[in-house]
BAKESE-487947 format. One record per residue (C-alpha): residue number from 1; residue in one letter; x, y, z negated. Coordinates in Angstrom, 3 decimals. Layout:
<recs>
<rec k="NUM" r="a" xx="X" yy="Y" zz="Z"/>
...
</recs>
This chain:
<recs>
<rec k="1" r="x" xx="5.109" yy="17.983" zz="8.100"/>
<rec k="2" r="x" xx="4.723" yy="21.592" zz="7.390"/>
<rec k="3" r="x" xx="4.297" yy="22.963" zz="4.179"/>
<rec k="4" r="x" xx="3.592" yy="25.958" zz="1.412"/>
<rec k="5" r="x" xx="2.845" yy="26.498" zz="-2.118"/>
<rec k="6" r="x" xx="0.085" yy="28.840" zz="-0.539"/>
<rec k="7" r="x" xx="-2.110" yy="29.803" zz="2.235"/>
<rec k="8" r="x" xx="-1.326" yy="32.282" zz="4.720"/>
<rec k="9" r="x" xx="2.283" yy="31.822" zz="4.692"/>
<rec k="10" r="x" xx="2.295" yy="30.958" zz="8.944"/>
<rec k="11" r="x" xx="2.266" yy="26.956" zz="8.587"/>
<rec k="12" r="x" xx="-0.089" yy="26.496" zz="11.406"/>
<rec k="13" r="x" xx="1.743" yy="29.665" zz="13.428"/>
<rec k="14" r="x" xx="4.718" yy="27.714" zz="13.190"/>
<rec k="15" r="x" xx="3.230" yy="24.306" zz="14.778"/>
<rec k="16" r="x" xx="1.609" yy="26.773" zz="17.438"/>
<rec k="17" r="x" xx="4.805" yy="28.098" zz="18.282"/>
<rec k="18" r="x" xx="6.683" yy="24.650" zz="18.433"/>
<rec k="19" r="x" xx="3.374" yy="23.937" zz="20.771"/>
<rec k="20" r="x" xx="3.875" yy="26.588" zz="23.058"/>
<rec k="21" r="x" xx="7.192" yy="26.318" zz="23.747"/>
<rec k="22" r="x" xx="7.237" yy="22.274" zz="24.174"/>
<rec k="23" r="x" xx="3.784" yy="22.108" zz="26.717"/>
<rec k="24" r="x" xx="2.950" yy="26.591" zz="27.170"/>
<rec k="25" r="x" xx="-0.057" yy="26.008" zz="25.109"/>
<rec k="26" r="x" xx="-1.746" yy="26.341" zz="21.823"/>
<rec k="27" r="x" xx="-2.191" yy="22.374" zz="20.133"/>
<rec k="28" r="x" xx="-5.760" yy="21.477" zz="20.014"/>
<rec k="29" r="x" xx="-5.607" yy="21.179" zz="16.146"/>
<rec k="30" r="x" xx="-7.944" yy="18.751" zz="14.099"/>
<rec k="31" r="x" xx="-9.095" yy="19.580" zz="10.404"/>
<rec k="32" r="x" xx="-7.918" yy="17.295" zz="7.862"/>
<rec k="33" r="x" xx="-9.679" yy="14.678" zz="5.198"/>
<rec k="34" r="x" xx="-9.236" yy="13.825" zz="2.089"/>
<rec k="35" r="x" xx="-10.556" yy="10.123" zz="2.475"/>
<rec k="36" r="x" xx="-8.696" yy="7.701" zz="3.938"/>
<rec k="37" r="x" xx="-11.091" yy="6.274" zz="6.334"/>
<rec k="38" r="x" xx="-12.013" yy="9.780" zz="7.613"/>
<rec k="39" r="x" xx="-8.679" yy="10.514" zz="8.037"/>
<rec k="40" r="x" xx="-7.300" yy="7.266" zz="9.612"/>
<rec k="41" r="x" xx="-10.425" yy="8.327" zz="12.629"/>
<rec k="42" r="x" xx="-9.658" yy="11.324" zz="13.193"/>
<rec k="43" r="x" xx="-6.239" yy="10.478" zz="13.701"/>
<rec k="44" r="x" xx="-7.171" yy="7.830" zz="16.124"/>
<rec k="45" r="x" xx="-9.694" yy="10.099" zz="18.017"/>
<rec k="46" r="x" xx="-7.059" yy="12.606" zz="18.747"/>
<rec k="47" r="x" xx="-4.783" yy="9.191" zz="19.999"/>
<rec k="48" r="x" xx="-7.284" yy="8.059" zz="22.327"/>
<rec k="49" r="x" xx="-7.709" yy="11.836" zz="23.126"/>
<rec k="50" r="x" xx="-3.751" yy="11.076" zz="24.984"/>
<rec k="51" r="x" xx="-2.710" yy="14.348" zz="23.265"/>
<rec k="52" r="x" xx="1.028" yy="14.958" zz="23.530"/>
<rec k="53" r="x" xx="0.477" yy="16.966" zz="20.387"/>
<rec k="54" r="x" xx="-1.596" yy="15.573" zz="17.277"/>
<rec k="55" r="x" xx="-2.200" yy="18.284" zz="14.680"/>
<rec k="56" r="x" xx="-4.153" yy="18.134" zz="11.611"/>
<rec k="57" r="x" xx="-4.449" yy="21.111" zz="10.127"/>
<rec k="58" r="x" xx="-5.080" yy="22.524" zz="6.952"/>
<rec k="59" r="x" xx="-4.781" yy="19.409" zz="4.396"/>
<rec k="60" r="x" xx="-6.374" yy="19.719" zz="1.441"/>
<rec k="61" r="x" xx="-4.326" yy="21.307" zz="-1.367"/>
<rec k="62" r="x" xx="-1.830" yy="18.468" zz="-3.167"/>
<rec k="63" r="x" xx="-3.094" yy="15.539" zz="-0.502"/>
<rec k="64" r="x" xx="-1.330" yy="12.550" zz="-0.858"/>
<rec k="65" r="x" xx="-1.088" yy="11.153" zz="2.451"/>
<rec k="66" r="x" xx="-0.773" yy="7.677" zz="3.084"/>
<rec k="67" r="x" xx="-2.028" yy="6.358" zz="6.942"/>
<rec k="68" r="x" xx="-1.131" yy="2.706" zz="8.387"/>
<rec k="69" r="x" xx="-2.341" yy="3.914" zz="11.657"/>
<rec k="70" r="x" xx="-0.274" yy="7.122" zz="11.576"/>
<rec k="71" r="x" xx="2.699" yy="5.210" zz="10.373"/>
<rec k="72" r="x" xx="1.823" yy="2.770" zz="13.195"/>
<rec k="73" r="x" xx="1.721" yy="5.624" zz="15.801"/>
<rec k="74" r="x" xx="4.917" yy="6.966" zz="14.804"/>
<rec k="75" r="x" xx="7.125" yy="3.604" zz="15.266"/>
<rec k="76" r="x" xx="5.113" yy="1.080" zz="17.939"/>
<rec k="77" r="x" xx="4.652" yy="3.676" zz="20.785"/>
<rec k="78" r="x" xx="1.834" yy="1.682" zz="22.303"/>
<rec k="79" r="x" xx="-0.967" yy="0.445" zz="19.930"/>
<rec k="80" r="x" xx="-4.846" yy="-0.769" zz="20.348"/>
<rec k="81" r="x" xx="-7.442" yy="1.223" zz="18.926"/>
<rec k="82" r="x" xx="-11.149" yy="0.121" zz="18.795"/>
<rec k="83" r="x" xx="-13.232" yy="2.644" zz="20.402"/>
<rec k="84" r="x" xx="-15.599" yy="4.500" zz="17.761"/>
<rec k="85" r="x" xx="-19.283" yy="2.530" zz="17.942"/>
<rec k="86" r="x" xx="-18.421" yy="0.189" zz="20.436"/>
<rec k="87" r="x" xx="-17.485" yy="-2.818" zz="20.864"/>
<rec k="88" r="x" xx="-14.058" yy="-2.144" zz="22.881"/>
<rec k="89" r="x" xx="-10.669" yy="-1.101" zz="22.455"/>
<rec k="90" r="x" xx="-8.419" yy="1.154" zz="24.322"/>
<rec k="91" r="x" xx="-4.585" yy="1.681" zz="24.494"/>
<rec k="92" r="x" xx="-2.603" yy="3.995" zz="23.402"/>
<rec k="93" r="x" xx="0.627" yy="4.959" zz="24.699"/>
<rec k="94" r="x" xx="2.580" yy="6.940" zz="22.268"/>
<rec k="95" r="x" xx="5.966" yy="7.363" zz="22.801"/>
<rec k="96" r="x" xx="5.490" yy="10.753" zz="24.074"/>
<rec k="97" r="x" xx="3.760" yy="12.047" zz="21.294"/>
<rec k="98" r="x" xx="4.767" yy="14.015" zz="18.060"/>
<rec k="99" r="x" xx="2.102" yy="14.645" zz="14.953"/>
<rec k="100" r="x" xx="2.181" yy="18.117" zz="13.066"/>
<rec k="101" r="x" xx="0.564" yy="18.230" zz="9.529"/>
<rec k="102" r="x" xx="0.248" yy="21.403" zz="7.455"/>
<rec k="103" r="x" xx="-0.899" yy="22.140" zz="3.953"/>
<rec k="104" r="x" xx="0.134" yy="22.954" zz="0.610"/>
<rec k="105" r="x" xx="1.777" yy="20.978" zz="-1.227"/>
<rec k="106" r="x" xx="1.134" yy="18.219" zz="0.264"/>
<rec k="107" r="x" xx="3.173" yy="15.354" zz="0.043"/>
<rec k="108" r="x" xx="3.924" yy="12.002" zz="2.406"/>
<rec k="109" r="x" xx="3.636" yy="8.500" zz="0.837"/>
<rec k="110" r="x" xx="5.047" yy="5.198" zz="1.148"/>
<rec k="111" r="x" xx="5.956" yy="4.253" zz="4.824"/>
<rec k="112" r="x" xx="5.141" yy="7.987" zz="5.844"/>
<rec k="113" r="x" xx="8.628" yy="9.100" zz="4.361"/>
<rec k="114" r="x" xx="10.805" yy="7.833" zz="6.197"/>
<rec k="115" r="x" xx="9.210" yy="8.829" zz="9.143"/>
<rec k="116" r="x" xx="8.567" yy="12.191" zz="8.556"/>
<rec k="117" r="x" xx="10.734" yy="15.649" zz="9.214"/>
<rec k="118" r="x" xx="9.927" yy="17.869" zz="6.206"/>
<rec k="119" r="x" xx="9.579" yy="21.993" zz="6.699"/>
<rec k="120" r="x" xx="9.214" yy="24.190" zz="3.533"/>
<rec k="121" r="x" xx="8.060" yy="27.388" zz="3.915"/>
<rec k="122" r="x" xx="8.482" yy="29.574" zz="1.253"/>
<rec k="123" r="x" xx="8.562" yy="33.152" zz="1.109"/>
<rec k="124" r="x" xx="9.326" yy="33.686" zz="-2.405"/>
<rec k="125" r="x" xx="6.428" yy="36.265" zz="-2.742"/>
<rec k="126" r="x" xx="3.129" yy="36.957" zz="-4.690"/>
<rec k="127" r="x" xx="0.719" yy="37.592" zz="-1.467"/>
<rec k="128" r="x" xx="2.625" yy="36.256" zz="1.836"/>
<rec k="129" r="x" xx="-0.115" yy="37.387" zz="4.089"/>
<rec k="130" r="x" xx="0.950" yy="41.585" zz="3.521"/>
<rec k="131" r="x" xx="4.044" yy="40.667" zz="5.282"/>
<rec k="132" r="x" xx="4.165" yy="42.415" zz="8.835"/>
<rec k="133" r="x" xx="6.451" yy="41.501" zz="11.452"/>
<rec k="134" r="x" xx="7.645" yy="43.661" zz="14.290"/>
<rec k="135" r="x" xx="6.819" yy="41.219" zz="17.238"/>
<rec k="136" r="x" xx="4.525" yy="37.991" zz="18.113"/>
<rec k="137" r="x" xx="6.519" yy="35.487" zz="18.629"/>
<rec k="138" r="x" xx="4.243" yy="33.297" zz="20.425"/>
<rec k="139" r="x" xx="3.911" yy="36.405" zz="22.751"/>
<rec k="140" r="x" xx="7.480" yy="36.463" zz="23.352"/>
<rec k="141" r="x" xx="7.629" yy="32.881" zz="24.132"/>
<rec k="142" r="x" xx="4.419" yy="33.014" zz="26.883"/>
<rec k="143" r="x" xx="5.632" yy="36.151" zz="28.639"/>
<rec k="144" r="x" xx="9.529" yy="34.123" zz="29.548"/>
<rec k="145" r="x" xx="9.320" yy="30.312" zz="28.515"/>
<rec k="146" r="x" xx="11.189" yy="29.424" zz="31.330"/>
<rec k="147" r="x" xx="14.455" yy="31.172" zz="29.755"/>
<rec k="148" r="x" xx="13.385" yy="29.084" zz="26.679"/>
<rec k="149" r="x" xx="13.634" yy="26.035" zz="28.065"/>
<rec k="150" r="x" xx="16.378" yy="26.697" zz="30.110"/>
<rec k="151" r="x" xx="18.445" yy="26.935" zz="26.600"/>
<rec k="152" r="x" xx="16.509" yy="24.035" zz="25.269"/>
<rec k="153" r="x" xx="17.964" yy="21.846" zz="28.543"/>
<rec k="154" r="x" xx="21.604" yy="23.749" zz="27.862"/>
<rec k="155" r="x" xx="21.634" yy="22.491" zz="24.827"/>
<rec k="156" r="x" xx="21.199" yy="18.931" zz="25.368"/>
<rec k="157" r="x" xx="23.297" yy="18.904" zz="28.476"/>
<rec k="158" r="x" xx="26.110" yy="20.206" zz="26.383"/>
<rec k="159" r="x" xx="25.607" yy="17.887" zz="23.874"/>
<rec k="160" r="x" xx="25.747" yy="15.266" zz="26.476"/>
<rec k="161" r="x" xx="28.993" yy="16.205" zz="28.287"/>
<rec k="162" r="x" xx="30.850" yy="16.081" zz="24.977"/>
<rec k="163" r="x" xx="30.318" yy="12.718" zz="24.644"/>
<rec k="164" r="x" xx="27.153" yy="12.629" zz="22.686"/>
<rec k="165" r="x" xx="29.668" yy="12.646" zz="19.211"/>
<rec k="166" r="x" xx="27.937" yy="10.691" zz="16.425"/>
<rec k="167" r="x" xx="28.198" yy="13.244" zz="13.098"/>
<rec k="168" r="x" xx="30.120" yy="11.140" zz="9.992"/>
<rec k="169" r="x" xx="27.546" yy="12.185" zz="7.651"/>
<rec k="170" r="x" xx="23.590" yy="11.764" zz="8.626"/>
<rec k="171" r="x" xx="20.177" yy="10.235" zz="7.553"/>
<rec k="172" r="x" xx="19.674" yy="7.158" zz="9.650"/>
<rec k="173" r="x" xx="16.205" yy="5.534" zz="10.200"/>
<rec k="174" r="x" xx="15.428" yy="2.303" zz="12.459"/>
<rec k="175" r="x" xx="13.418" yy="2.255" zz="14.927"/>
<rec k="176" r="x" xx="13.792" yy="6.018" zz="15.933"/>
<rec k="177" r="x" xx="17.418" yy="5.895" zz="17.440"/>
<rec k="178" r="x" xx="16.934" yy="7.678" zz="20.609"/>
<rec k="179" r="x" xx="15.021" yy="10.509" zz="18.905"/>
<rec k="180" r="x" xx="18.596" yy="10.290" zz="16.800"/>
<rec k="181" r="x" xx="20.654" yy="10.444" zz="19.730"/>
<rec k="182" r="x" xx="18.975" yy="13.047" zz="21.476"/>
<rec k="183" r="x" xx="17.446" yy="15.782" zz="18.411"/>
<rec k="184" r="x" xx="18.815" yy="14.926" zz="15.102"/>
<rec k="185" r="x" xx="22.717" yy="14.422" zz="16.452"/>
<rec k="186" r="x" xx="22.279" yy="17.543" zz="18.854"/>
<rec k="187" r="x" xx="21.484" yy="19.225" zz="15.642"/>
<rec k="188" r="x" xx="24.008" yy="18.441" zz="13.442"/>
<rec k="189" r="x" xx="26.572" yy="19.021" zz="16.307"/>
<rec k="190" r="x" xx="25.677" yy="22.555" zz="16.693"/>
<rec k="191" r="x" xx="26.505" yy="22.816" zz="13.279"/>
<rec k="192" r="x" xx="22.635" yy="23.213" zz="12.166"/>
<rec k="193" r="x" xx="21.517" yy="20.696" zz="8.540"/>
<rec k="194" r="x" xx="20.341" yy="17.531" zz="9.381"/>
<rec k="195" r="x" xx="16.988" yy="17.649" zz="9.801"/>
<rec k="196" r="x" xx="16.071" yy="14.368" zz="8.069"/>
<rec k="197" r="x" xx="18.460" yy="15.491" zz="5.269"/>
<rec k="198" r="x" xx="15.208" yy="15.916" zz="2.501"/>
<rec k="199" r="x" xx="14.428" yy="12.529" zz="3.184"/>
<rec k="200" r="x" xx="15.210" yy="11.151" zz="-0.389"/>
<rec k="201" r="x" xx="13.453" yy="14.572" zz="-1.843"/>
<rec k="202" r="x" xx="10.599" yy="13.129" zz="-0.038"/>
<rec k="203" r="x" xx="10.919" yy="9.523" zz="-1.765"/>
<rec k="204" r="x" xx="11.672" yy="11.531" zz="-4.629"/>
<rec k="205" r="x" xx="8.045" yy="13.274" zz="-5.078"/>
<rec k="206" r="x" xx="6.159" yy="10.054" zz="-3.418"/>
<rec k="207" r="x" xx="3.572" yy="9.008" zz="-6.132"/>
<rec k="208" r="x" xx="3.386" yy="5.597" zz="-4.873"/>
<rec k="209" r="x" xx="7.554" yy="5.913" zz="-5.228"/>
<rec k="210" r="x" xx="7.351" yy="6.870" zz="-8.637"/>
<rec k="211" r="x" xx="4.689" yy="4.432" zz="-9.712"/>
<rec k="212" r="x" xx="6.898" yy="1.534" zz="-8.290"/>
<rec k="213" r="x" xx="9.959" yy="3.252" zz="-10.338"/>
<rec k="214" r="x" xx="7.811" yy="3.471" zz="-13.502"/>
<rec k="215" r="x" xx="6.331" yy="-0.217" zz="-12.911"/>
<rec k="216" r="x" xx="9.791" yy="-1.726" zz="-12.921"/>
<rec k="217" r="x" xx="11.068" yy="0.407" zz="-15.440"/>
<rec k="218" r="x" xx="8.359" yy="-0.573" zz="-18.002"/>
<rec k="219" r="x" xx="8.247" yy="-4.192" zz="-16.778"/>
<rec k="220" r="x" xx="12.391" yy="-4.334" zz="-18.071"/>
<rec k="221" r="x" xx="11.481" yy="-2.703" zz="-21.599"/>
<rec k="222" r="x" xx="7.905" yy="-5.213" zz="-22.032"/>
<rec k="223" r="x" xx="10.091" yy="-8.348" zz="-20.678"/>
<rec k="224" r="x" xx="12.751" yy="-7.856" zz="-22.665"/>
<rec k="225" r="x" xx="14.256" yy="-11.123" zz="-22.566"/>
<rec k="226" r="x" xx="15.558" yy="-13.045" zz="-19.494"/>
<rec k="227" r="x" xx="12.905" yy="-15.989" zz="-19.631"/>
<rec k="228" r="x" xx="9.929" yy="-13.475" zz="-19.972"/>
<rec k="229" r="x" xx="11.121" yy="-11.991" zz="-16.922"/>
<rec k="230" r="x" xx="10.827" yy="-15.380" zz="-14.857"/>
<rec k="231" r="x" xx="7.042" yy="-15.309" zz="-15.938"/>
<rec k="232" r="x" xx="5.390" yy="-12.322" zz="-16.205"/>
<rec k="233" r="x" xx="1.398" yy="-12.763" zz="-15.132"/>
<rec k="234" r="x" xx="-1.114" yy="-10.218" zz="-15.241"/>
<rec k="235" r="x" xx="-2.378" yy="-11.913" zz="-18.175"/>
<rec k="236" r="x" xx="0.743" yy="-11.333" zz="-20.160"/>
<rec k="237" r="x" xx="0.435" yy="-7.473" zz="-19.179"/>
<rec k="238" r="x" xx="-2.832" yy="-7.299" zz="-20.600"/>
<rec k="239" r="x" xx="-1.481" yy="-8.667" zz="-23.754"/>
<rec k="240" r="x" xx="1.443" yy="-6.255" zz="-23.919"/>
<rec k="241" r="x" xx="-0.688" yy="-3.152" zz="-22.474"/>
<rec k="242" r="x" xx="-1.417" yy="-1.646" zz="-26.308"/>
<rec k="243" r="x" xx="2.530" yy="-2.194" zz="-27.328"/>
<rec k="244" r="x" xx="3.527" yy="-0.213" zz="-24.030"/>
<rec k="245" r="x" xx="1.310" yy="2.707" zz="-23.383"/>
<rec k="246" r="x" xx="3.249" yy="3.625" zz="-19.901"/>
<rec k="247" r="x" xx="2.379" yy="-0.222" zz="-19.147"/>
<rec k="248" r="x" xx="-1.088" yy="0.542" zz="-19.979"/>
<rec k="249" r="x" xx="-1.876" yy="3.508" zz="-17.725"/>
<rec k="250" r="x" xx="-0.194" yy="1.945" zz="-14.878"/>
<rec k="251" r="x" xx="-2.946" yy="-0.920" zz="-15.266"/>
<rec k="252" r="x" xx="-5.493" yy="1.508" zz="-15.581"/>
<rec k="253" r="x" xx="-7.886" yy="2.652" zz="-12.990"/>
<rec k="254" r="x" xx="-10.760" yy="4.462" zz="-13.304"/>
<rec k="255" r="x" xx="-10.415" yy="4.693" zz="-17.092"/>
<rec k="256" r="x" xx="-10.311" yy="1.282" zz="-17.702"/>
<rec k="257" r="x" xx="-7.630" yy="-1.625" zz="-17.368"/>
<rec k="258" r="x" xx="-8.622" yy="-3.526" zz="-13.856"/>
<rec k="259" r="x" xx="-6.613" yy="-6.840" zz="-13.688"/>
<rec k="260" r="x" xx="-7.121" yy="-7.204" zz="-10.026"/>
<rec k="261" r="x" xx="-6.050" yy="-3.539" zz="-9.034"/>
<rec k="262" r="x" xx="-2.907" yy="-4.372" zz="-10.840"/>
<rec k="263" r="x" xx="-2.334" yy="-7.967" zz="-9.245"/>
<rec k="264" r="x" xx="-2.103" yy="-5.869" zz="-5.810"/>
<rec k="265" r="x" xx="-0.228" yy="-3.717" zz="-7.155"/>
<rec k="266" r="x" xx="2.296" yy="-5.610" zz="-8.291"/>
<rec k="267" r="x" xx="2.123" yy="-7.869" zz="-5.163"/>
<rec k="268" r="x" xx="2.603" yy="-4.762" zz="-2.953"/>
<rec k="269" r="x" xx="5.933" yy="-4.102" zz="-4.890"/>
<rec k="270" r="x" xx="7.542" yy="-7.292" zz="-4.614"/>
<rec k="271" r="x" xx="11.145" yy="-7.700" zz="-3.233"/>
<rec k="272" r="x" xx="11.427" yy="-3.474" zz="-3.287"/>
<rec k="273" r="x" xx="14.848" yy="-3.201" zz="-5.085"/>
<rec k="274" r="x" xx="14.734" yy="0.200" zz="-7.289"/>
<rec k="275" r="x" xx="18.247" yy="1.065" zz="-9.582"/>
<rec k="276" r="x" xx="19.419" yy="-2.633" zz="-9.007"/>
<rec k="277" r="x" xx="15.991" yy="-3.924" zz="-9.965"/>
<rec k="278" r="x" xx="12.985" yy="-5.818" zz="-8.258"/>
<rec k="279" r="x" xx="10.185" yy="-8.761" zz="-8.300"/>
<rec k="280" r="x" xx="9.824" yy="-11.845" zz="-6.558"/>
<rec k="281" r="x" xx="7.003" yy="-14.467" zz="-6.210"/>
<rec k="282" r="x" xx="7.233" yy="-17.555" zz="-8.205"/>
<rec k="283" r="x" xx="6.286" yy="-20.168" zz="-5.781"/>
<rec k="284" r="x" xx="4.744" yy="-23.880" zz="-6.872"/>
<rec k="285" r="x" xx="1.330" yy="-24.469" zz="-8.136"/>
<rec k="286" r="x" xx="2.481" yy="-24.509" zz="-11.848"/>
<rec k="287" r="x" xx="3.684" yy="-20.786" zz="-11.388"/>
<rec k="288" r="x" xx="0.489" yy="-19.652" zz="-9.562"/>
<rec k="289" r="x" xx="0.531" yy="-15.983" zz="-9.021"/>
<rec k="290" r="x" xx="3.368" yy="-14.920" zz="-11.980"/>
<rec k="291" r="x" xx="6.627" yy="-12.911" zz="-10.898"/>
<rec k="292" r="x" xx="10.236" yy="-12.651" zz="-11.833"/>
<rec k="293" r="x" xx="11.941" yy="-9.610" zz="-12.520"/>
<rec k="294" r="x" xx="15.644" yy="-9.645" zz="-11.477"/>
<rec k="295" r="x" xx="18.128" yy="-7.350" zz="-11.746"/>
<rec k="296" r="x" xx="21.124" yy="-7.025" zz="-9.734"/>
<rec k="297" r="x" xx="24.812" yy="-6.879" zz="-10.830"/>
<rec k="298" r="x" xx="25.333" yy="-3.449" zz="-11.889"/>
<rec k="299" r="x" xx="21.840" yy="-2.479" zz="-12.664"/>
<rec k="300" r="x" xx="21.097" yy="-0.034" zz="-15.334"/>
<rec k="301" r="x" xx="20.022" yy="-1.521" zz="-18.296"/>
<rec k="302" r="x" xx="16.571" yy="-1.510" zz="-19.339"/>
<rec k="303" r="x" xx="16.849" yy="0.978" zz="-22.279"/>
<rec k="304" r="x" xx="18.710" yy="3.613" zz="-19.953"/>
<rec k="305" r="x" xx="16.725" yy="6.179" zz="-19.304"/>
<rec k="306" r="x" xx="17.559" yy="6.831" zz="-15.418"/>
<rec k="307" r="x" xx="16.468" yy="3.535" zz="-14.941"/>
</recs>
């Protein structure tokens, strides 16, 4: 993911440049959506497409993006897609291909974090688009990329004759070891940052992050006792929702308190442990959909405010 606070500061130059250099041409770039449906199709247009390169460009300012199918893209490699107004489904083989996203101020949600690389562009001036620059890169790259990727290959073949040394200190994520071994250690070993190193900035800004957070956060302080916590039913929230106004607007949607919308959500949080804390499922008939908040040795109290 590339982004700006602005427009015009070269977000989609940059993914054209990464483009030309990787395949010697421009990316065919798709336009981005706002709603989730539109989005999760045009994303798996451009897979069935077999582009090496997916980009959508141009997010809309401050989008939240949260994609199953992207998410499922990014970690499966091959995945079934149902053709648009048919009746049929065709495969995708993805292993070989890498999504660019641009916008400003954009941010990645819930699974999308930890399987994104995060670029900031920020020059750090009023109107970025008066800059001038004395030569095109892109032009630069067409008129020898040969040489390029004759450094590219150097690179890695250097890496690989050392030994292929694994760096003490670096962002690890499952499922995406051999893009480890091959980029993110090369990296690190030429003494470059680690390029997942904004990961937990990432989880930081996540809205659906910070609601979960906030949810067990105000769940401690509203269940302040131990045998609330082994109860605590959507019902019960309700009750409290007027004593806790943080409770409140995290069961509020659309300007009014919707009990279901809240039952997902706090089914979609269960068994996430946040500062020591998390919910589980009561199971048995008796103890039909209520939830237990537990809290790990060491935990932050529920009064501490970093909880």
């Amino acid at each position: 993911m590339v982004s700006a606070p602005d427009p015009r500061y070269g977000k989609t130059y940059l993914i054209n440049l990464i483009g030309v250099i990787a395949t010697g041409h421009i990316p065919v770039s798709t336009a981005g959506a706002e709603k989730k449906e539109e989005f999760e199709k045009r994303i798996e247009t451009a897979a069935l497409a077999g582009r090496s390169i997916i980009h959508l460009n141009n997010l809309p300012n401050g989008m939240v993006i949260s994609s199953e199918r992207l998410a499922e893209l990014c970690t499966e490699g091959k995945v079934t897609i149902r053709k648009l107004g048919r009746h049929e489904e065709g495969e995708c083989d993805c292993h070989a291909t890498t999504t660019f996203l641009n916008g400003n101020n954009v941010l990645m949600a819930e699974d999308l974090g930890p399987r994104t690389v995060h670029c900031r562009l920020d020059a750090g001036i009023e109107n970025p688009e008066e800059r001038t620059f004395d030569f095109d890169p892109i032009e630069v790259v067409q008129a020898n990329r040969g040489a390029y990727l004759a450094d590219a290959f150097a690179m890695v073949r250097a890496f690989d004759l050392a030994g292929r040394p694994k760096p003490d200190k670096m962002k690890r994520v499952a499922g995406f070891d051999v893009w480890s071994g091959l980029i993110q250690q090369l990296l690190i070993w030429l003494g470059m940052e680690d390029p997942l190193a904004e990961m937990e900035a990432l989880r930081a800004i996540d809205p659906a992050e910070e609601n979960l957070r906030k949810l067990l956060a105000v769940l401690a302080m509203a269940f302040s006792t131990e045998n609330e916590r082994k109860a605590i039913a959507v019902s019960e929230c309700v009750r409290k929702a007027d004593h806790f106004p943080d409770l409140k607007a995290l069961m509020t949607f659309d300007g009014e308190i919707n009990t279901r919308s809240f039952g997902r959500l706090l089914s979609r949080s269960r068994n996430k442990v946040r500062n020591g804390w998390f919910l589980t499922v009561n199971a048995g008939k008796e103890n039909a959909n209520t939830y237990t908040l537990n809290r790990k040795a060491g935990a932050p109290p529920a009064d501490d405010e970093t909880l």
